[in-house]
C-alpha positions as a Markdown table, in Angstrom:
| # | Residue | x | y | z |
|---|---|---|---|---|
| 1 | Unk | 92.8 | -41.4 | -152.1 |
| 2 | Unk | 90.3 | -38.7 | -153.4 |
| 3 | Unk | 89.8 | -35.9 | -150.2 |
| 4 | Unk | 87.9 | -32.8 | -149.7 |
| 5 | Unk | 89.0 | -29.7 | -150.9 |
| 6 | Unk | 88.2 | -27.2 | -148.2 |
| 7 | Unk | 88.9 | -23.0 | -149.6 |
| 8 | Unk | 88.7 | -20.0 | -148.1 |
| 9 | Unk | 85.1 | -19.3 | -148.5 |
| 10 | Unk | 84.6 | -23.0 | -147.6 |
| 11 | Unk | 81.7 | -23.8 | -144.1 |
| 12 | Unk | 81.7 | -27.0 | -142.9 |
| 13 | Unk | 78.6 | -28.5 | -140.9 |
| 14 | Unk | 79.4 | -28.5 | -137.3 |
| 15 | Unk | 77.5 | -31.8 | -136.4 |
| 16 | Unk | 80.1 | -33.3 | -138.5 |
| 17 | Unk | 83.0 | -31.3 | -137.2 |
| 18 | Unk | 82.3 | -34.2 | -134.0 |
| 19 | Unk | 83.1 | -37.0 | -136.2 |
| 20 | Unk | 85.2 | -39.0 | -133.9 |
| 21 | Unk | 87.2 | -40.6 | -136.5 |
| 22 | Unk | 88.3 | -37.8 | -139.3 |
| 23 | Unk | 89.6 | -40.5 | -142.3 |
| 24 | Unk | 85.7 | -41.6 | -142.3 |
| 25 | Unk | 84.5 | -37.9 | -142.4 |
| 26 | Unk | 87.0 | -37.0 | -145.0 |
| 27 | Unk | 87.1 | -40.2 | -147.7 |
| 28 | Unk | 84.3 | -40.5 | -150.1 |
| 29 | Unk | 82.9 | -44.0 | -150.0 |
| 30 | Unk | 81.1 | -46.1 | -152.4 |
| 31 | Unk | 78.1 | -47.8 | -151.5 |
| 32 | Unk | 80.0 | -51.0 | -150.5 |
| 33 | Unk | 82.3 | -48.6 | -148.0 |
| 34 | Unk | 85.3 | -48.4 | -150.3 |
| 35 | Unk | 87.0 | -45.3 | -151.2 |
| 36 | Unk | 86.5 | -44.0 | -155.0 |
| 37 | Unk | 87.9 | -41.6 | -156.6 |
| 38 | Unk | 85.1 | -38.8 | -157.2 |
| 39 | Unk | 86.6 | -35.1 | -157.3 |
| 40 | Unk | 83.5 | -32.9 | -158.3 |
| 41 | Unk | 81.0 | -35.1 | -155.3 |
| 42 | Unk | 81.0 | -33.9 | -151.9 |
| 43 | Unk | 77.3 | -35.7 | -151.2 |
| 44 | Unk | 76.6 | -38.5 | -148.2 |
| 45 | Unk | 74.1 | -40.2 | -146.7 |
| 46 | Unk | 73.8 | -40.3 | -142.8 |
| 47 | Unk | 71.5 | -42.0 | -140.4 |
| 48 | Unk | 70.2 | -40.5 | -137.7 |
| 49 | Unk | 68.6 | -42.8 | -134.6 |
| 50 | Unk | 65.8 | -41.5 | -132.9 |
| 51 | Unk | 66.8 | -42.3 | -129.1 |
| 52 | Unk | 64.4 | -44.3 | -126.8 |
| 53 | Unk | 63.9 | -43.9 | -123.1 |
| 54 | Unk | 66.6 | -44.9 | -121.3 |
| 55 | Unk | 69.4 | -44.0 | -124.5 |
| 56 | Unk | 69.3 | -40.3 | -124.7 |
| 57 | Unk | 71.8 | -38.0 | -122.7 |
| 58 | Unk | 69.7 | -36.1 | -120.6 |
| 59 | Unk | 68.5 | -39.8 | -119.2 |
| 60 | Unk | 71.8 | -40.1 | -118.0 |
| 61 | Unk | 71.5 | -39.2 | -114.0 |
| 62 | Unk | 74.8 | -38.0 | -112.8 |
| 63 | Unk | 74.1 | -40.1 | -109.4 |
| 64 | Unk | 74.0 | -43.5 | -111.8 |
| 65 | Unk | 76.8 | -45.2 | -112.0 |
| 66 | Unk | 78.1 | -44.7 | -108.6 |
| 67 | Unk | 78.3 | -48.0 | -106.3 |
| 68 | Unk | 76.7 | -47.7 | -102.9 |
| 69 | Unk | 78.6 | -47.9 | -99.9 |
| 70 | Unk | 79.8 | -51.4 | -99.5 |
| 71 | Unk | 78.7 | -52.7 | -103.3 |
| 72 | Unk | 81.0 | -53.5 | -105.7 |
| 73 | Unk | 84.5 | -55.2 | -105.6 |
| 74 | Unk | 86.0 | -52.5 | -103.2 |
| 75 | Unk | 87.9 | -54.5 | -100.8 |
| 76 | Unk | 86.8 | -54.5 | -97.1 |
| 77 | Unk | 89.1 | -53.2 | -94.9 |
| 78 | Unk | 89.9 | -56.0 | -92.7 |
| 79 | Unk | 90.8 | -58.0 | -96.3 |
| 80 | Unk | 93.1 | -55.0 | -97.4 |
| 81 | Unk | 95.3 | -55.8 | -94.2 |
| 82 | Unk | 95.7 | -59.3 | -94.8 |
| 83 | Unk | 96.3 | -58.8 | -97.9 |
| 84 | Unk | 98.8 | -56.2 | -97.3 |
| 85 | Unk | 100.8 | -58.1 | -94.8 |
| 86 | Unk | 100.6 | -61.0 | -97.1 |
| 87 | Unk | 101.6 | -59.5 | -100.7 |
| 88 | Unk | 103.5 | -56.8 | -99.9 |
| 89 | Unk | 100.7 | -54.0 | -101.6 |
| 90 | Unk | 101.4 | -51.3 | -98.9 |
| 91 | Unk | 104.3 | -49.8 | -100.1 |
| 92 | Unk | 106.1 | -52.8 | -101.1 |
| 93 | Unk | 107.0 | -53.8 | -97.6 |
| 94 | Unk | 107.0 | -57.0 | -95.8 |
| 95 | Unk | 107.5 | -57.0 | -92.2 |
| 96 | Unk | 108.7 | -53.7 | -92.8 |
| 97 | Unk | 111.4 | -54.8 | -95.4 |
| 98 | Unk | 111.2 | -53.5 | -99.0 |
| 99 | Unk | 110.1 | -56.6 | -101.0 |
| 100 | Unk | 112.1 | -57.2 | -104.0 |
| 101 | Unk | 111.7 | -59.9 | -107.1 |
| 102 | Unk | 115.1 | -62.0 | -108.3 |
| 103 | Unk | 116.2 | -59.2 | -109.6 |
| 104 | Unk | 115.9 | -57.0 | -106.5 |
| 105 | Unk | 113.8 | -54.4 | -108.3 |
| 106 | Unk | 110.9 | -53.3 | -106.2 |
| 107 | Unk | 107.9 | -55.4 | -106.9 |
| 108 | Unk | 104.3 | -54.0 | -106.2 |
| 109 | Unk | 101.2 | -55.6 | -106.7 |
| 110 | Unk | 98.4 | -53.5 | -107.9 |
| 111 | Unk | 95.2 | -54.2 | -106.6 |
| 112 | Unk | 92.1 | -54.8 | -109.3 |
| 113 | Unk | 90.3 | -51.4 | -110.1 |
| 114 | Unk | 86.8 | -51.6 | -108.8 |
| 115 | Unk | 84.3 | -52.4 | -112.0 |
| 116 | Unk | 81.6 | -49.3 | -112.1 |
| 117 | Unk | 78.3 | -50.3 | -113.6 |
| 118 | Unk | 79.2 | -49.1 | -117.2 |
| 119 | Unk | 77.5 | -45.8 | -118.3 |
| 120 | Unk | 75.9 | -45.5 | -122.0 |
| 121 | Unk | 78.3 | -47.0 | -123.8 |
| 122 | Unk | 76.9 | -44.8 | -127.4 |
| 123 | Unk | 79.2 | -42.7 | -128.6 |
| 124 | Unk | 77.3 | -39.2 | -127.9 |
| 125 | Unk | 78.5 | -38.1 | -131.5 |
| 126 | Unk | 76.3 | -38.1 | -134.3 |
| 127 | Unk | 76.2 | -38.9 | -137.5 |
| 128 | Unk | 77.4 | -42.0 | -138.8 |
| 129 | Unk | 78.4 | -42.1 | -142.3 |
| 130 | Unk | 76.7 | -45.1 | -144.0 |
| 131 | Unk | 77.3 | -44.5 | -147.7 |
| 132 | Unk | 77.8 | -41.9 | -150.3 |
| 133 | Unk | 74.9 | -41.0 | -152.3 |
| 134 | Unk | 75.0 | -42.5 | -156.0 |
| 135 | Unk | 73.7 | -39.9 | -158.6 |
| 136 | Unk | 73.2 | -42.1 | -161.0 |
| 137 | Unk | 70.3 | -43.9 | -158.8 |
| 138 | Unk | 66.7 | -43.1 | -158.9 |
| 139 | Unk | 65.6 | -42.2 | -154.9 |
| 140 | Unk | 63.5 | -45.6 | -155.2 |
| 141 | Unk | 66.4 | -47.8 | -156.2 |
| 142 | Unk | 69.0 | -46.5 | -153.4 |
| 143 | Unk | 65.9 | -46.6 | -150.8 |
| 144 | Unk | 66.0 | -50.4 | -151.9 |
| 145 | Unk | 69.5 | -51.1 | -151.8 |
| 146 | Unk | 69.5 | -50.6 | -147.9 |
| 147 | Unk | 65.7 | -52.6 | -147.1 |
| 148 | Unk | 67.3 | -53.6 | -143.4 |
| 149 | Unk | 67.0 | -49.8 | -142.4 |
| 150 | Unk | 63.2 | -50.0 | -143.6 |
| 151 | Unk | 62.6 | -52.5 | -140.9 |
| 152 | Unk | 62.8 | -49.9 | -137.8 |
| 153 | Unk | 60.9 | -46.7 | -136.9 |
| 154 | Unk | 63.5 | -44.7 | -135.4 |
| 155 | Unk | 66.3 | -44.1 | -138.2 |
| 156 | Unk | 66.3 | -41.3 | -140.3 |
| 157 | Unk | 68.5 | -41.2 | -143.5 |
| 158 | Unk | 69.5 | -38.0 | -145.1 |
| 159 | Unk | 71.3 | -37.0 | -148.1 |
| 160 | Unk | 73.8 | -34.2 | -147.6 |
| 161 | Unk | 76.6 | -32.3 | -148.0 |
| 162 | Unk | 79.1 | -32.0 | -145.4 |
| 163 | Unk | 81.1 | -29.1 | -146.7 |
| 164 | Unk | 80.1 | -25.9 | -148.9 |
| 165 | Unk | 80.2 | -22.3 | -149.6 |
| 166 | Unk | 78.1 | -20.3 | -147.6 |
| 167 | Unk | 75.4 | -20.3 | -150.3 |
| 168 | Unk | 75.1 | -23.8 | -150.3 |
| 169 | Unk | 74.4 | -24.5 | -146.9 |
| 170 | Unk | 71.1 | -25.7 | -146.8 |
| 171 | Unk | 72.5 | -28.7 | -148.5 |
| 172 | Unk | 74.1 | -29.5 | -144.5 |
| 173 | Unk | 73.3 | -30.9 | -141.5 |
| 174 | Unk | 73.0 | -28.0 | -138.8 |
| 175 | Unk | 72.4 | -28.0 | -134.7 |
| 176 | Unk | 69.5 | -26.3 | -135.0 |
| 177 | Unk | 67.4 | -28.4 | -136.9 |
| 178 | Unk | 67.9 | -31.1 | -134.2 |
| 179 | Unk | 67.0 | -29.0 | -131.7 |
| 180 | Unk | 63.5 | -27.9 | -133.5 |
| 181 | Unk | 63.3 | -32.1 | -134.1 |
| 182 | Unk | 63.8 | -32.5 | -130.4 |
| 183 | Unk | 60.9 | -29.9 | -129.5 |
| 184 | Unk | 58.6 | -31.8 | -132.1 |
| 185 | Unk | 59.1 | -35.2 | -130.7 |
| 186 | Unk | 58.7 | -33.7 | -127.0 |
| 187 | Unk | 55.2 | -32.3 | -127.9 |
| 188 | Unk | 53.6 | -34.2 | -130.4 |
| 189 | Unk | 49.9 | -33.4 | -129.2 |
| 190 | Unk | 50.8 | -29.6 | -130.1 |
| 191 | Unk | 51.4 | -30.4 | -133.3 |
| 192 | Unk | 49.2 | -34.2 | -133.7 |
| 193 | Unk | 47.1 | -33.5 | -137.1 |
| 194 | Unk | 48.6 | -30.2 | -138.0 |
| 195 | Unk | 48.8 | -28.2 | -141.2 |
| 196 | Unk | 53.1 | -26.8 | -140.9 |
| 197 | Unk | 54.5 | -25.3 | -142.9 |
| 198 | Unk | 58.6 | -25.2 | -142.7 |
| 199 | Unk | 60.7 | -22.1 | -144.0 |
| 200 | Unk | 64.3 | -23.1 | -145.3 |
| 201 | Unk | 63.6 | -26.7 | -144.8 |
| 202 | Unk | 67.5 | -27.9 | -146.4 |
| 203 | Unk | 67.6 | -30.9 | -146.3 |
| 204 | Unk | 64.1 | -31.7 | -144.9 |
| 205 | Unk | 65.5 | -33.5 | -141.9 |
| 206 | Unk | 62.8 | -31.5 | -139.6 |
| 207 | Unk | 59.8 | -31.6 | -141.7 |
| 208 | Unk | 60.7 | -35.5 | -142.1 |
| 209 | Unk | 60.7 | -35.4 | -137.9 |
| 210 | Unk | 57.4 | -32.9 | -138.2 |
| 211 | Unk | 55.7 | -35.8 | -141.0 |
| 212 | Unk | 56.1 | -38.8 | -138.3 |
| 213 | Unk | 53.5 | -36.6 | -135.8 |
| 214 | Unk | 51.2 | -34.1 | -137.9 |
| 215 | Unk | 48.9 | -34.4 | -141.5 |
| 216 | Unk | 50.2 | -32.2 | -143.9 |
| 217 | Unk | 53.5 | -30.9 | -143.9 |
| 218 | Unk | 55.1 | -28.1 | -146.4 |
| 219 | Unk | 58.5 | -28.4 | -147.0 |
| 220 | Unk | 59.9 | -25.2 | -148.6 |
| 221 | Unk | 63.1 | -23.9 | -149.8 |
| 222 | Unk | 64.9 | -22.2 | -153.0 |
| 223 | Unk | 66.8 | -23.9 | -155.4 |
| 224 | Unk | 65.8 | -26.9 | -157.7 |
| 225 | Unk | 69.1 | -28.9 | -156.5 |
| 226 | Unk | 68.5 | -28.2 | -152.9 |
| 227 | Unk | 64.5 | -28.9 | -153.4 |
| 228 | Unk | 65.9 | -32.2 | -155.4 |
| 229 | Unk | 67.8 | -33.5 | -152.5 |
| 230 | Unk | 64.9 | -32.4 | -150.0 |
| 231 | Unk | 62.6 | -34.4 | -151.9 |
| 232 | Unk | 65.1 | -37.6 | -152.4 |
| 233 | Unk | 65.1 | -37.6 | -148.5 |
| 234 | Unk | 61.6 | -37.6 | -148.1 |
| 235 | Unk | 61.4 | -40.6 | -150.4 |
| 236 | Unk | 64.4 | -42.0 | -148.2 |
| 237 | Unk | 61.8 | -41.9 | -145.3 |
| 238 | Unk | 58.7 | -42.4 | -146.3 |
| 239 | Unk | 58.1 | -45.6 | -144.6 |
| 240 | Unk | 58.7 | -43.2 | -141.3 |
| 241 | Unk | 55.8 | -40.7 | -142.5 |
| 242 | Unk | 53.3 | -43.4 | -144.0 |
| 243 | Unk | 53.5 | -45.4 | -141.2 |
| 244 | Unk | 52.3 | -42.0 | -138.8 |
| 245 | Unk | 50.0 | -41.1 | -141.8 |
| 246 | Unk | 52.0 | -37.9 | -142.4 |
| 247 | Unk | 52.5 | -36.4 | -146.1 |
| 248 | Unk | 55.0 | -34.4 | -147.5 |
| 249 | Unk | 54.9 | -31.8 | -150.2 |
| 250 | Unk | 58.2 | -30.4 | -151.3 |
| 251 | Unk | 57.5 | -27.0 | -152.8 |
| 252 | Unk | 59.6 | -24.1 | -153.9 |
| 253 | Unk | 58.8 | -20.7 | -151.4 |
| 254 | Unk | 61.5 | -17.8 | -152.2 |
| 255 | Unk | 61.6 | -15.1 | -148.8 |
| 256 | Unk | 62.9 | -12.6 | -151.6 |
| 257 | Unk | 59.5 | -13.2 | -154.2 |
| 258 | Unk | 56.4 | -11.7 | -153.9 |
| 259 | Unk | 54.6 | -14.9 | -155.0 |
| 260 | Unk | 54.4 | -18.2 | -155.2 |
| 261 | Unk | 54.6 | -20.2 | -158.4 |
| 262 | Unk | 52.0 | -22.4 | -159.6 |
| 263 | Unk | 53.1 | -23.1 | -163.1 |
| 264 | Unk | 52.2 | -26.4 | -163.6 |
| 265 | Unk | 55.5 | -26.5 | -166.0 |
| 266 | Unk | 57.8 | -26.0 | -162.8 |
| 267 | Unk | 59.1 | -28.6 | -160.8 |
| 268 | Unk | 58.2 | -28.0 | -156.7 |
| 269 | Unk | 55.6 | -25.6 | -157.9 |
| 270 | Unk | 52.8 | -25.6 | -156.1 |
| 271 | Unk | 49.0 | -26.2 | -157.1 |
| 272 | Unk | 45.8 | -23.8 | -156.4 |
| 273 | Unk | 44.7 | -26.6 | -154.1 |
| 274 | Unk | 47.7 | -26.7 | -151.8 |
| 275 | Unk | 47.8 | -23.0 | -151.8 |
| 276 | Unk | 44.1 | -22.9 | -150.5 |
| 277 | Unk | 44.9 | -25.6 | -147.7 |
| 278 | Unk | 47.7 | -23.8 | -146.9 |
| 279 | Unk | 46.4 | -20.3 | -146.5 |
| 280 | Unk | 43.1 | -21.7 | -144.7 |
| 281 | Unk | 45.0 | -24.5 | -142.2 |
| 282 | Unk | 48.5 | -23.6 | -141.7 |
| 283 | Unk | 48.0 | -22.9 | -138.0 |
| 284 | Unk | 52.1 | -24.2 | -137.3 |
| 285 | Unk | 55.1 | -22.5 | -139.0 |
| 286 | Unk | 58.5 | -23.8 | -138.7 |
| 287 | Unk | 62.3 | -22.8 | -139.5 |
| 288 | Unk | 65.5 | -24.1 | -137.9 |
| 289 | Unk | 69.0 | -22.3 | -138.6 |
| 290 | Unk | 68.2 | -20.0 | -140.9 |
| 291 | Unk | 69.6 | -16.9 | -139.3 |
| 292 | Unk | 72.8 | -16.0 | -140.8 |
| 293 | Unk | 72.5 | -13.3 | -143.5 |
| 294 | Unk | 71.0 | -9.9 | -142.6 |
| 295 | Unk | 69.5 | -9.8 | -146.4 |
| 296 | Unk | 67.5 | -13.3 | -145.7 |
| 297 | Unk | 66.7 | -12.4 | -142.1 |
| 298 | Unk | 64.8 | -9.4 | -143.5 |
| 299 | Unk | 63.2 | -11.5 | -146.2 |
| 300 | Unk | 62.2 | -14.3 | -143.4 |
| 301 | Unk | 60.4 | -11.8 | -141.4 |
| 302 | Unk | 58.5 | -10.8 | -144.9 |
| 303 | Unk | 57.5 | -13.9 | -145.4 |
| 304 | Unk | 56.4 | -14.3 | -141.6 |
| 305 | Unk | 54.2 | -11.3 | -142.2 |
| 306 | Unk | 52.7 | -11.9 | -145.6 |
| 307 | Unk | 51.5 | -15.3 | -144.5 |
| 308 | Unk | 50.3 | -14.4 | -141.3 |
| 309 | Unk | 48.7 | -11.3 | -142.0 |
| 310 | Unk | 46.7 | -13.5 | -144.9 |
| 311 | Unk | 45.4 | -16.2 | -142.1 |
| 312 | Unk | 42.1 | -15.9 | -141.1 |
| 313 | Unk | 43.1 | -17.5 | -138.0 |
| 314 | Unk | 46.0 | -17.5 | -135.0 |
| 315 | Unk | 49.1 | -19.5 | -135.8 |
| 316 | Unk | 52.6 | -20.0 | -133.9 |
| 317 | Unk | 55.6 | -19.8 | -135.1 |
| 318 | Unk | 58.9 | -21.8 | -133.9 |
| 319 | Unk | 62.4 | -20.4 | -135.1 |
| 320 | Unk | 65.3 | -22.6 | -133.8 |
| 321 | Unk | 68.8 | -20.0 | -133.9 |
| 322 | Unk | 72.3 | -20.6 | -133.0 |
| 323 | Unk | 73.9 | -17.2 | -131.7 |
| 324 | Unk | 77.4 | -17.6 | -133.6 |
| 325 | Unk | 80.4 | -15.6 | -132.0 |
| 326 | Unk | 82.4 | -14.1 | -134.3 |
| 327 | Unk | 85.8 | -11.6 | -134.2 |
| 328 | Unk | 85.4 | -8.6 | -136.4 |
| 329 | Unk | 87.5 | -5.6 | -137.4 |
| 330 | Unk | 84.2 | -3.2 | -137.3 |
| 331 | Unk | 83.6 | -4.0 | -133.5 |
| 332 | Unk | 87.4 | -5.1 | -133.0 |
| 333 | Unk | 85.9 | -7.6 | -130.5 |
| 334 | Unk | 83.6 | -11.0 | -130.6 |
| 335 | Unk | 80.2 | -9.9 | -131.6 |
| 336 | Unk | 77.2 | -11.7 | -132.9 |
| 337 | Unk | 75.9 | -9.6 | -135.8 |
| 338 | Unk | 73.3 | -11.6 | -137.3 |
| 339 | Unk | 71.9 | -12.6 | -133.7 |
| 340 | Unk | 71.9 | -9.6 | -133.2 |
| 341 | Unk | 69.9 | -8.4 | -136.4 |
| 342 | Unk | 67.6 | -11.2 | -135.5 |
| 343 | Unk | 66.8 | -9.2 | -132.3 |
| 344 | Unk | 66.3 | -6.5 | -133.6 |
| 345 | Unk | 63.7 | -7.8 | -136.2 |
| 346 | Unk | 61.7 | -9.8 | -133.6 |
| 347 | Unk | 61.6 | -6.5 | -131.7 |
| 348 | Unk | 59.8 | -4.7 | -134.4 |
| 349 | Unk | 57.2 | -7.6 | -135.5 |
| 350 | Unk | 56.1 | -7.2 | -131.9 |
| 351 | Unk | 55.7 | -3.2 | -132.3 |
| 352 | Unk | 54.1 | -3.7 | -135.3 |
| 353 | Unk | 50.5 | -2.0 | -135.5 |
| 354 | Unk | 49.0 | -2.4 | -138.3 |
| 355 | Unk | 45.7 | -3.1 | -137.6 |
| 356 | Unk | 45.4 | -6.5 | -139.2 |
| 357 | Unk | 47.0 | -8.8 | -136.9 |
| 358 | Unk | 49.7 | -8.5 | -133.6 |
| 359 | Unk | 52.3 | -10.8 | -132.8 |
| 360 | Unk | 54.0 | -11.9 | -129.5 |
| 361 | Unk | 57.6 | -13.6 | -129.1 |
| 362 | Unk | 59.0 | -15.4 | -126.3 |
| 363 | Unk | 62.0 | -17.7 | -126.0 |
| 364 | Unk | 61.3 | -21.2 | -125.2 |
| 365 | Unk | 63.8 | -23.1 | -122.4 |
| 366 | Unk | 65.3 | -25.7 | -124.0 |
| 367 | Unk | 65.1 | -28.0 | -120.8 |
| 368 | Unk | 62.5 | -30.5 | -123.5 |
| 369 | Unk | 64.0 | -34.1 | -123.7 |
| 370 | Unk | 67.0 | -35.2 | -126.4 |
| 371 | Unk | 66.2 | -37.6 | -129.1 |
| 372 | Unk | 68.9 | -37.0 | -131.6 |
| 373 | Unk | 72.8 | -37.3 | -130.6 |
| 374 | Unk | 74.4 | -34.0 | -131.5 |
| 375 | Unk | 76.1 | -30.9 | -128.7 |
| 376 | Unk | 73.1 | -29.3 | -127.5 |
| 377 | Unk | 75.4 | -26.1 | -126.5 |
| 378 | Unk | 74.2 | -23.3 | -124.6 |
| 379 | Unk | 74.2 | -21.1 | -127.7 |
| 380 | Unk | 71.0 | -23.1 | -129.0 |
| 381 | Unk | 67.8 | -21.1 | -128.3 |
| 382 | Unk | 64.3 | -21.7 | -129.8 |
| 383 | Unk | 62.1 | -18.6 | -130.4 |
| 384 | Unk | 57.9 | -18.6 | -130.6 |
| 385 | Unk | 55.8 | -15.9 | -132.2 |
| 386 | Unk | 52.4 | -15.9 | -132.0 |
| 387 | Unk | 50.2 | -14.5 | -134.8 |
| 388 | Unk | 46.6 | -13.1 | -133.6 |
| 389 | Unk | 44.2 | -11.5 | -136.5 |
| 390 | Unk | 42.5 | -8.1 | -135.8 |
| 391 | Unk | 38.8 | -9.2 | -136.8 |
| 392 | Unk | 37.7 | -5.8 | -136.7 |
| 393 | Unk | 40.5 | -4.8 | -139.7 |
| 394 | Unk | 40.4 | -8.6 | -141.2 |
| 395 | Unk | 40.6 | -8.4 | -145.1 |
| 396 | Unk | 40.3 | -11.5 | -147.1 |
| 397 | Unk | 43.5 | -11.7 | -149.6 |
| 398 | Unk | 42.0 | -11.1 | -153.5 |
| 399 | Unk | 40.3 | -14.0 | -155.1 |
| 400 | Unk | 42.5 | -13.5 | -158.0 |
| 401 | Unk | 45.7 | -13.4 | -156.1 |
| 402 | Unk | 45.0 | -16.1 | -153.6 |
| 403 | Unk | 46.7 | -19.1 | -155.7 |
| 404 | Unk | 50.1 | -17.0 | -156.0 |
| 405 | Unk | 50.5 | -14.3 | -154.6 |
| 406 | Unk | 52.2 | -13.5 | -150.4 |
| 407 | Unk | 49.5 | -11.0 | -150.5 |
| 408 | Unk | 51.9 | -8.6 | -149.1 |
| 409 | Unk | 54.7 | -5.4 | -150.0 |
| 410 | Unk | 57.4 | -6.7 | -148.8 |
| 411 | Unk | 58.5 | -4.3 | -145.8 |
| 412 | Unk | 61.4 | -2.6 | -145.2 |
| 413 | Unk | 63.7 | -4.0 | -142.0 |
| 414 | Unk | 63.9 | -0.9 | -140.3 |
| 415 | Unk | 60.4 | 0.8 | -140.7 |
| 416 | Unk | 56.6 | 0.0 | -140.2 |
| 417 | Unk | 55.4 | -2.7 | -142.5 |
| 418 | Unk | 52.6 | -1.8 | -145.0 |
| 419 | Unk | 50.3 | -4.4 | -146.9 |
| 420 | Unk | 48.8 | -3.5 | -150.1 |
| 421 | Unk | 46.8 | -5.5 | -152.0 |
């Protein structure tokens, strides 16, 4: 039977590290659930269930569940003495005598457990592995293989990877895009009609949550495979995003290029048109998990800048970050570098004067309501910054540049940021 390969350099997707049963998260399956034998494929579909009122975990009072005093099939005490003196229960005496079967072996007779009210019987583990994902299918004939899923509003299939090298991992399934999805679907009149714009989308799982609430969403990443199996998921779930209204638009956005590409030629390039909409009406930005390299961290914030300092108008941003504890020989302890670097980098947007715009950053509690299984752990924060233009320094970005261009030198991590234009 054909396994994963797991090497040294290899980073599996937590979420599916809670995979209850481990042959299931480890066997490749054909669309029919059988096992084939598929060496170079390491790509699945999940489904994810959005959780009504009443399902999700933090519904769950620790008081429920509990009988009252006097309900439930807790004997009475007058009973438990007849009973007693009758069948022998307390201690296996009766009459004070020891009370012993043909045999003579001590016989005691246990009496029924008392039946709680049963808790939420859903396994709080999340995903479940439906299928892998066929190559050879077009995205319209796999969505139509499975049309019983396309009768409910509250799944969410998404084609992923469970296990890659570290610059693959965008193709997984992370914590902190659930916990960005969570914020969305507990404030949808914060983000009802929107223009967003997500940074290091992956696999599109939160842009496909952001679709089912807001107009326009744009879902950006590097990489024409990962864009590829962004854009197959969107397809998976259009009947999700139609159904709210919501479009998406899979386009390529590189933190490390100056510009973005509108050659019509390119696949996930993107037009004049969308570039217009989205300089003039992006008021949300978005990006879950993406902390993680000190290289793209610094690009990130680039990108944060560029855009924002081209908006004519305020716009939030919401960054959703694990803080992942790691031993290393430079501190000879358990440190958190890239956290860390992400710190530091918030910390200097918000001393940033440059007389075009100024930016705020708070952390939001995550006390907001759970509608996706997964381990909301304590290490799980979600960050806002807050964009504010300067009208008496506002410069509009060139004509000539505004279809392609960030508008912006990218700034160095550790010094003021300059524009030039």
């Amino acid at each position: 039977m054909d396994r994963i390969t797991f090497h040294h350099d290899t980073v599996l997707s937590d979420v599916h590290m809670l995979q209850p049963n481990a042959r299931h998260l480890m066997t490749r399956l054909n669309s029919v659930g059988q096992p084939v034998a598929t060496p170079n494929l390491n790509i699945f579909i999940s489904k994810f269930k959005i959780l009504s009122v009443g399902e999700r975990p933090d519904d769950n009072d620790p008081e429920k569940g509990v009988p009252e005093a006097g309900v439930g099939h807790e004997p009475k005490k007058e009973d438990e003495k007849v009973s007693q003196s009758q069948d022998g229960e307390d201690g296996g005496e009766v009459g004070g005598k020891p009370f012993l079967d043909e045999d003579g072996d001590l016989h005691i007779t246990h009496r029924p457990r008392t039946n709680l009210p049963e808790r939420n019987s859903r396994d709080l583990v999340c995903p479940i592995i439906l299928q892998q994902a066929d190559p050879e299918l077009e995205p319209e004939e796999e969505h139509s293989e499975d049309e019983d899923d396309q009768a409910f509003d509250d799944i969410i299939k998404i084609e992923h990877t469970m296990a890659t090298t570290l610059e693959d991992v965008g193709k997984q399934v992370w914590r902190g895009a659930f916990l960005l999805a969570d914020f969305i679907l507990s404030s949808p009149d914060m983000f009802r009609g929107a223009t967003v714009l997500e940074l290091g989308a992956g696999t599109g799982l939160t842009s496909i949550v952001m679709a089912t609430i807001c107009k326009t969403t744009f879902c950006t990443d590097v990489g024409e495979d990962l864009l590829s199996m962004c854009k197959k998921n969107v397809t998976l779930n259009r009947h999700l995003m139609e159904a709210a209204g919501g479009d998406v638009r899979v386009r390529q956005l590189d933190w490390l290029q100056h510009d973005l590409c509108t050659d019509a030629d390119v696949e996930f390039s993107w037009t004049e048109e969308e570039v217009e909409d989205m300089y003039n009406n992006t008021e949300i930005i978005i990006a879950a998990d993406v902390i993680y390299d000190d290289e793209l961290t610094d690009g990130l914030f680039r990108t944060l800048y560029r855009l924002c300092s081209s908006f004519s108008h305020s716009c939030s941003v919401f960054i959703s970050i694990e803080k992942r504890m790691n031993f290393t020989l430079r501190h000879m302890d358990v440190s958190c570098d890239a956290y860390n670097h992400f710190s530091r980098c918030l910390s200097q947007l918000v001393a940033l004067q440059d007389g075009r715009c100024s930016f705020t950053v708070q952390q939001l509690p995550a006390h907001f309501s759970q509608f996706l299984l997964y381990d909301r752990i304590e290490q799980l924060e979600l960050w806002k910054v807050t964009s504010t233009p300067l009208p008496s320094e506002r410069i509009p970005p060139p004509e000539s540049a505004c279809g392609s261009s960030l508008n912006a030198e990218p700034p160095t991590p550790h010094v003021p940021i300059h524009r030039s234009c």
